[in-house]
DRENVEXTI-737984 format. One record per atom (N, C-alpha, C): residue in three letters; x, y, z. Coordinates in pm, whole numbers, plus 32768, in hexadecimal, padded with zeros to 4 digits. Layout:
// residues N
AlaXYZ ...
END
This chain:
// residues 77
UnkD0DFBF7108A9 UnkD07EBF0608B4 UnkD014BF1B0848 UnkCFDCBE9F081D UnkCF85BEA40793 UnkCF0ABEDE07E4 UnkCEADBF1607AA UnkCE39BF3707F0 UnkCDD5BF28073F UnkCD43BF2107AE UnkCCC6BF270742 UnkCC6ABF650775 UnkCBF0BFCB0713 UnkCB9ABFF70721 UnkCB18BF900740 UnkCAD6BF860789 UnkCA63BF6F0796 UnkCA07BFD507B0 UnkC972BFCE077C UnkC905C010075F UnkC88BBFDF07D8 UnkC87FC053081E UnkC7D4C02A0879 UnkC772C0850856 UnkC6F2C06B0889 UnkC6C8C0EA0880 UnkC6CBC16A08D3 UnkC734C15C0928 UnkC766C1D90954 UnkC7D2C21D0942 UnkC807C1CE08DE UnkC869C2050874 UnkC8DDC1950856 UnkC959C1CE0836 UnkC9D5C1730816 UnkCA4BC16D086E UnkCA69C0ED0880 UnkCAA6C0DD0930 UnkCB4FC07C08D8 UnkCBA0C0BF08D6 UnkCC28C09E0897 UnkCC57C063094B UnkCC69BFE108F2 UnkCCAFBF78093E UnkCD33BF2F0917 UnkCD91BF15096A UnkCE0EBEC7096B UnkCDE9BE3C0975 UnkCE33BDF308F1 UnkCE49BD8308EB UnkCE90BD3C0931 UnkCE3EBCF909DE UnkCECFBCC00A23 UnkCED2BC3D09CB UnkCE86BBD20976 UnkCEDCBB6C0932 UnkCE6CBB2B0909 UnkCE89BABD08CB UnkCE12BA480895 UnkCE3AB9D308BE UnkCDE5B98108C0 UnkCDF5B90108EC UnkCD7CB8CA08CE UnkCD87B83208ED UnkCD2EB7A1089C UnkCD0AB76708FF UnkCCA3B73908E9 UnkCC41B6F60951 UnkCBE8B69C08C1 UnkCC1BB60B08DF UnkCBC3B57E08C1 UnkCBCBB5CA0807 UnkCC20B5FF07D5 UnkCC4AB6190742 UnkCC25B6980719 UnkCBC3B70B076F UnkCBA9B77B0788 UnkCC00B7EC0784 UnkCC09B84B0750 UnkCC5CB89E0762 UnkCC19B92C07C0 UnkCC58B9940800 UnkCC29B9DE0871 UnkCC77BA400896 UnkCC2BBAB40886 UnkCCB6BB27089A UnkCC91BB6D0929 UnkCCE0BB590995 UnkCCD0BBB409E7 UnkCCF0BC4509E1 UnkCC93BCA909D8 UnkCCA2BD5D09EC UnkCC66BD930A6E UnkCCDABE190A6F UnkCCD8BE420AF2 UnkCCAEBEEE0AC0 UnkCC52BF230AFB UnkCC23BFAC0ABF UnkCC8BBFEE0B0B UnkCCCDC0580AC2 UnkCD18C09E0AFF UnkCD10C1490B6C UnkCC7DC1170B69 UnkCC4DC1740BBB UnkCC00C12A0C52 UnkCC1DC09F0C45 UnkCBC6C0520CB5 UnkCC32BFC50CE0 UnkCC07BF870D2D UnkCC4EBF040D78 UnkCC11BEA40D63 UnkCB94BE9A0D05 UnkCB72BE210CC5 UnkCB97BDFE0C81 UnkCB9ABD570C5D UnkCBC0BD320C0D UnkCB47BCF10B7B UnkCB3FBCDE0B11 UnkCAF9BCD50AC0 UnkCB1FBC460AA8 UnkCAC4BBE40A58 UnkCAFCBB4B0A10 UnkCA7BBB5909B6 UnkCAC8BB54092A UnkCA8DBB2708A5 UnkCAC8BAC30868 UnkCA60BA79081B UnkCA95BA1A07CA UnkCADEBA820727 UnkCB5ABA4006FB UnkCB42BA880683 UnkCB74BA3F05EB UnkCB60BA6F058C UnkCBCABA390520 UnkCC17BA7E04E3 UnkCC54BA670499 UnkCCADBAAE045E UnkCCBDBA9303AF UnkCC89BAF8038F UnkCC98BB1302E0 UnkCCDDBB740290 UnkCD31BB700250 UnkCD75BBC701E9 UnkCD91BC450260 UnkCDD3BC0B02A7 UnkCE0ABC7D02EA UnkCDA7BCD10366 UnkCD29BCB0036D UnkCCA2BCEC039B UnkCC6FBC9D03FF UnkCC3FBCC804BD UnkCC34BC630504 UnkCB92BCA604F6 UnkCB64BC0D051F UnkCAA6BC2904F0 UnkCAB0BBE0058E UnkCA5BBC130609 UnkCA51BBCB06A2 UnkC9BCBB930681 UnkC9BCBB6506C2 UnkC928BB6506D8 UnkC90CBB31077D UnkC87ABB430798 UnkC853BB2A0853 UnkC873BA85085C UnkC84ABA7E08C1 UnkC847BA2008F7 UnkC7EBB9E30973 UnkC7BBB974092E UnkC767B92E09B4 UnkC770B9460A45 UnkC724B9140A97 UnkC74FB9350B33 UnkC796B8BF0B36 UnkC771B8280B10 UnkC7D9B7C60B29 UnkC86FB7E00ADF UnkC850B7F10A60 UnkC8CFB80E0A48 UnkC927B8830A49 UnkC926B8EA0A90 UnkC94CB95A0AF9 UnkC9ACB9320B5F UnkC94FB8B80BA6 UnkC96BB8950C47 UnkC9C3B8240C17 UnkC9EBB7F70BA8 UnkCA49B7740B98 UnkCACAB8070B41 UnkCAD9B8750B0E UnkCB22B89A0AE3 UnkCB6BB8DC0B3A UnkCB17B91D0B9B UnkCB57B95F0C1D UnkCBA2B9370C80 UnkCB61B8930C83 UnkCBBBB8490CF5 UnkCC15B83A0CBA UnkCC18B8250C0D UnkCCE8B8060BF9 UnkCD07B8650BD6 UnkCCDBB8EB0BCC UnkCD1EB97B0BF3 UnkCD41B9600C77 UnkCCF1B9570CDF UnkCD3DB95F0D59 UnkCD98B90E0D7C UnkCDACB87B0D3A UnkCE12B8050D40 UnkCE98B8490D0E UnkCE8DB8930CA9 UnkCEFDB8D50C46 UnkCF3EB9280CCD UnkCF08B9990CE1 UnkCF2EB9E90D50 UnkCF60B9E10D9B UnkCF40B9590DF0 UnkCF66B9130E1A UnkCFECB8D60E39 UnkCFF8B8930DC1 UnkD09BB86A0D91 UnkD0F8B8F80D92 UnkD0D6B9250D36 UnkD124B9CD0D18 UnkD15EB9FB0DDB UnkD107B9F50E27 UnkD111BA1F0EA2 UnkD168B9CC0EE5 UnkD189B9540EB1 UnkD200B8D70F13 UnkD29BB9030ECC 
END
């Protein structure tokens, strides 16, 4: 499984890429720390090979999560 480093200030928390997906032309990578059962949602892009995330709003969080959870969803039928 692909995984990525992310940086806090309590240090660097290597996470699994469960997938990306689009919301209203958005792109969005869900990560899962592989030391925890949360799940993470960043917006991100993609350049020359290099993913740049960045945060995300509380509205647009709560509209990326619900079609994370819609996705899940399906996967589960």
């Amino acid at each position: 499984m692909e995984t990525i480093k992310l940086e806090f200030p309590e240090g660097i928390v290597e996470c699994n890429i469960l997938g990306s997906f689009q919301v209203n032309d958005t792109d969005y990578l869900a990560l899962a720390p592989q030391n925890g059962e949360d799940v993470f949602i960043y917006g991100y892009t993609e350049q020359d090979e290099k993913i740049e995330l960045r945060n995300l709003s509380e509205e647009e969080f709560t509209a990326a999560a619900k079609e994370f959870q819609r996705i899940l969803e399906e996967c589960e039928k």
